[in-house]
N, C-alpha and C positions, 0 to 999 in steps of 0.2 A: 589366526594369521601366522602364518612361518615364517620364520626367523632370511631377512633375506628376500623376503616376497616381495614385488612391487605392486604397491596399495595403488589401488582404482576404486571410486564407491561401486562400481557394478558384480565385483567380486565379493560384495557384502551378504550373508544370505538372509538380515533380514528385509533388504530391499529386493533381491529376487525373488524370493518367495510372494510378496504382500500379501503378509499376514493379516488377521483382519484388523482393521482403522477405519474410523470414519474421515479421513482424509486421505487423497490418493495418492497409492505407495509409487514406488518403479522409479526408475532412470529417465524414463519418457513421458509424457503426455500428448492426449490424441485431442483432437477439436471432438468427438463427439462426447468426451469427456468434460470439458469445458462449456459446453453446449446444457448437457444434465444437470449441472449444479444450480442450474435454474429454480431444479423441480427440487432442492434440498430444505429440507424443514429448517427453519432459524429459529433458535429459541433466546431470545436477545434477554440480556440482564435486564429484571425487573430495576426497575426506573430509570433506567438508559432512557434519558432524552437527546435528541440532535439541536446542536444548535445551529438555529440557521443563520447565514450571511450571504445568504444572496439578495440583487437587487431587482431582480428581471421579475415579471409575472409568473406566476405557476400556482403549485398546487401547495406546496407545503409552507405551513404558519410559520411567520416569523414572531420574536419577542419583542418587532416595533407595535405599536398602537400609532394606528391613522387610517386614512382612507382606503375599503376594500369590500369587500362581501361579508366576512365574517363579522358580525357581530361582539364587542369585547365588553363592556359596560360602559354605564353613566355616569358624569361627575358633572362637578360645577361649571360654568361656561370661563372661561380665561381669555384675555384680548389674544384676538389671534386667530381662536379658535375659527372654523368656516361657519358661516349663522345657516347654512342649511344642513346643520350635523343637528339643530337643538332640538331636542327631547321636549314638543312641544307639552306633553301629557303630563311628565316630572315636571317641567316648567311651572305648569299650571298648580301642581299639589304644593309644592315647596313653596312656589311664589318666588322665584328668584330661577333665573336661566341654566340649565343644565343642557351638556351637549353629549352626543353618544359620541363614542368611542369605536373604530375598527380596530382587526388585528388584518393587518395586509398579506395576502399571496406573495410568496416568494418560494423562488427555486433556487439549486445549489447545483450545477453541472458540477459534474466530479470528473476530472484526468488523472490518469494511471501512468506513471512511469515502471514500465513492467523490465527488468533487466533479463537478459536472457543472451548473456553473455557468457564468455569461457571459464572466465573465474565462476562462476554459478552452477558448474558441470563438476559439482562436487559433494558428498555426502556420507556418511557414516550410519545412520539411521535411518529405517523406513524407505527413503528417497530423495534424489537430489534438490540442491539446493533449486536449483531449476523447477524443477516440478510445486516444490512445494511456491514459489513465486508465481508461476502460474495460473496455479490453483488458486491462491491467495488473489490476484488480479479478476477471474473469472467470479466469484462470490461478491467483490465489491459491485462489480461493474452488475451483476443479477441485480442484487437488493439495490443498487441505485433505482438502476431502470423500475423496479417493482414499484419505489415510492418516487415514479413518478420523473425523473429528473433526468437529463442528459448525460451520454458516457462520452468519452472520447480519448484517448490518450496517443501514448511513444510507448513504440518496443523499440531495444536496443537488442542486436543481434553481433555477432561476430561482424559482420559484413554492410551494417546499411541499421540504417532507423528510420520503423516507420511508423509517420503521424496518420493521425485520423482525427477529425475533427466533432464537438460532441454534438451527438442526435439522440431524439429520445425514443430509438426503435429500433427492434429486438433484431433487425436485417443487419443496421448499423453495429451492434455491438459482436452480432456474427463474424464480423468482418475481423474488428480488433481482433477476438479470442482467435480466429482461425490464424492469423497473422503470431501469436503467440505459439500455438501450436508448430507453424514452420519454422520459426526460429528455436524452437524447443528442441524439436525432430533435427533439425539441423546439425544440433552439435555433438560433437564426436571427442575423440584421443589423439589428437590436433596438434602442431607446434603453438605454443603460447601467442596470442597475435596481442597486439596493443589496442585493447576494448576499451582503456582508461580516456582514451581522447572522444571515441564515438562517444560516449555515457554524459561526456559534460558537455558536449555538442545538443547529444540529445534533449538536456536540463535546461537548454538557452534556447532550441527550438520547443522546449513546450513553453516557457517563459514567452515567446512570442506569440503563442497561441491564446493566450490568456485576456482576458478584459480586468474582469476582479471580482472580487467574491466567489471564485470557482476553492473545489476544498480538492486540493493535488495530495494525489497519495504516489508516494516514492517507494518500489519496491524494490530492493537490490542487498545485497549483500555489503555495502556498502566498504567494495575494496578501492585501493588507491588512494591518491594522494587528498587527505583531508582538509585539507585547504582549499581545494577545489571544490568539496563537496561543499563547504561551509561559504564559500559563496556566492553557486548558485541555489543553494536552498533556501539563503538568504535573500536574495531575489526574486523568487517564487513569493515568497512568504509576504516582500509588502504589502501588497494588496491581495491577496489567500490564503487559505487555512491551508498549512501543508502536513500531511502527517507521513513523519520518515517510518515506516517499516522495515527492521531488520531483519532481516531471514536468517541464521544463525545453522550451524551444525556442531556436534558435542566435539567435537575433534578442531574446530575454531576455538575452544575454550581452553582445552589440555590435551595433551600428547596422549597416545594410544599407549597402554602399559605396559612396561618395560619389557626392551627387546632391538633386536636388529632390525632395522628398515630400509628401505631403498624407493625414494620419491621421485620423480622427475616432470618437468613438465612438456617434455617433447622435445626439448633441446639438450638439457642437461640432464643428466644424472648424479642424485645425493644419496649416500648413506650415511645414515647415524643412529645413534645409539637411545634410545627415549628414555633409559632408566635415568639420567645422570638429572641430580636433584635440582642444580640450580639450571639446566636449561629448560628442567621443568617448569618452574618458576617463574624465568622467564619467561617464556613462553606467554603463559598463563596472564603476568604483569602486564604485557604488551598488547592483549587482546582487552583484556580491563579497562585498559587506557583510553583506547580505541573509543569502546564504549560509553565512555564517560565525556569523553569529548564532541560525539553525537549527540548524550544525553544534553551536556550543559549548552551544546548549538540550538538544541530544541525549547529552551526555556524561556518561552515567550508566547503569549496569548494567542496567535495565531499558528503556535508549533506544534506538533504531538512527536514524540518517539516512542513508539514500539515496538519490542524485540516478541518476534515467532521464530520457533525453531523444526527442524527438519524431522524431530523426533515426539512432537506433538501429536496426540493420538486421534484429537477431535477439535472440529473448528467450526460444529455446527452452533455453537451457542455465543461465537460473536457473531457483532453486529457494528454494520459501518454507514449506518444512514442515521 
């Protein structure tokens, strides 16, 4: 980068290039892009289980024991229990009442807060921050669908958010992803617009889309004002699992290495200077902060925070179901 240059991530050449990753590079993302990650092998950590907290009927086992199809085992009979659960046959051997036991069907729709906003139109690594959000939204919402369970989410764009409500069919999640891709396509080298009010609009209209025991995954980069995020994720969170996703880029973390720069965001124009130590520092202090205060907002049975970053090479071995 020269001395003097005004940094853009599309001026990057390892995002021009896209060099080989198993995550997709570039500035942009296409729906037919989003569409393929379908067909992407998942190689999920050995003994990753899901837990579930849905209430509704479906397919996937819950860790209640009661009434259902599946079979769980026998135990002693307890007042209460239903007398056409009892194990007439143990019954009989033991001499004393034993009742069977189910493990019930339950589902877990998942909702995507996918951000695809201006502040997201940013990157150093690989590809934008955008793209890699995207992508990250398109893989949960496959492997949902694969095991079984409802997608549905909010894209936030520059201009509009839109909901979709969750189905458990592959037309319907067409829709979300394609809806991500125009909002992806969409954004450009733009005057700064005020995305911070759509985003927590957005969080209170998927909040109202909600029943309970849906598991919301919040994907954004999570700029502005913290207090706002903190709560509405708080919100979210009574009654569902929320897991916040941060999308990160190496240049959110530390200054590019010492040298003359020239930022702007469409309105303004900044130059400074990156070598000077303590604004290093800063810098650096300030994004830590950040993070630490998402972290400790997430510390709670029904929270996850996880940080992914722009310059990750491969994201076929998690797993979000």
């Amino acid at each position: 980068m020269s001395k003097n240059a005004q940094y853009h991530p599309t001026n990057d050449p390892s995002i021009a290039s896209g060099k080989a990753a198993d995550v997709i590079p570039g500035a942009y993302i296409s729906l037919p892009q989003l569409l393929a990650l379908r067909h992407k092998s998942i190689r999920a950590h050995q003994g990753q289980s899901a837990k579930v907290m849905g209430s509704q009927s479906g397919i996937k086992l819950s860790k209640t024991k009661g009434r259902g199809v599946d079979f769980a085992e026998v135990r002693a009979y307890q007042p209460g229990d239903n007398v056409r659960a009892i194990d007439w046959r143990v019954t009989a051997r033991k001499n004393k009442p034993h009742t069977k036991l189910f493990r019930e069907e339950r589902e877990r729709p998942a909702l995507l807060f996918v951000d695809q906003s201006q502040h997201m139109f940013f990157g150093s690594k690989q590809r934008l921050k955008s793209v890699a959000a995207a992508e990250l939204a398109g893989r949960i919402a496959w492997q949902t669908f694969a095991a079984g369970d409802r997608v549905g989410g909010i894209v936030i764009s520059n201009d509009l958010q839109a909901l979709y409500r969750p189905f458990r069919t592959s037309r319907a999640i067409g829709r979300l992803l394609a809806q991500v891709a125009v909002a992806n396509q969409a954004l450009k080298r733009s005057p700064r617009l005020d995305t911070q009010t759509s985003k927590f609009t957005g969080l209170e209209q998927l909040r109202r889309l909600t029943q309970s025991n849906y598991k919301i995954f919040v994907i954004s980069d999570f700029s502005g004002d913290l207090t706002s995020w903190s709560e509405q994720i708080k919100k979210l969170a009574r009654n569902n699992q929320v897991v916040a996703l941060h999308i990160q880029d190496p240049l959110d973390k530390e200054l590019p290495p010492a040298d003359n720069y020239v930022i702007t965001d469409g309105n303004q124009r900044l130059q400074f200077y990156s070598g000077k130590e303590n604004l290093r520092a800063k810098y650096s202090a300030d994004f830590a902060e950040r993070c630490q205060v998402l972290k400790d907002l997430c510390r709670h049975e029904s929270m996850t925070y996880l940080t992914l970053s722009t310059e990750d090479p491969n994201w076929d071995h998690l797993s979000w179901v």
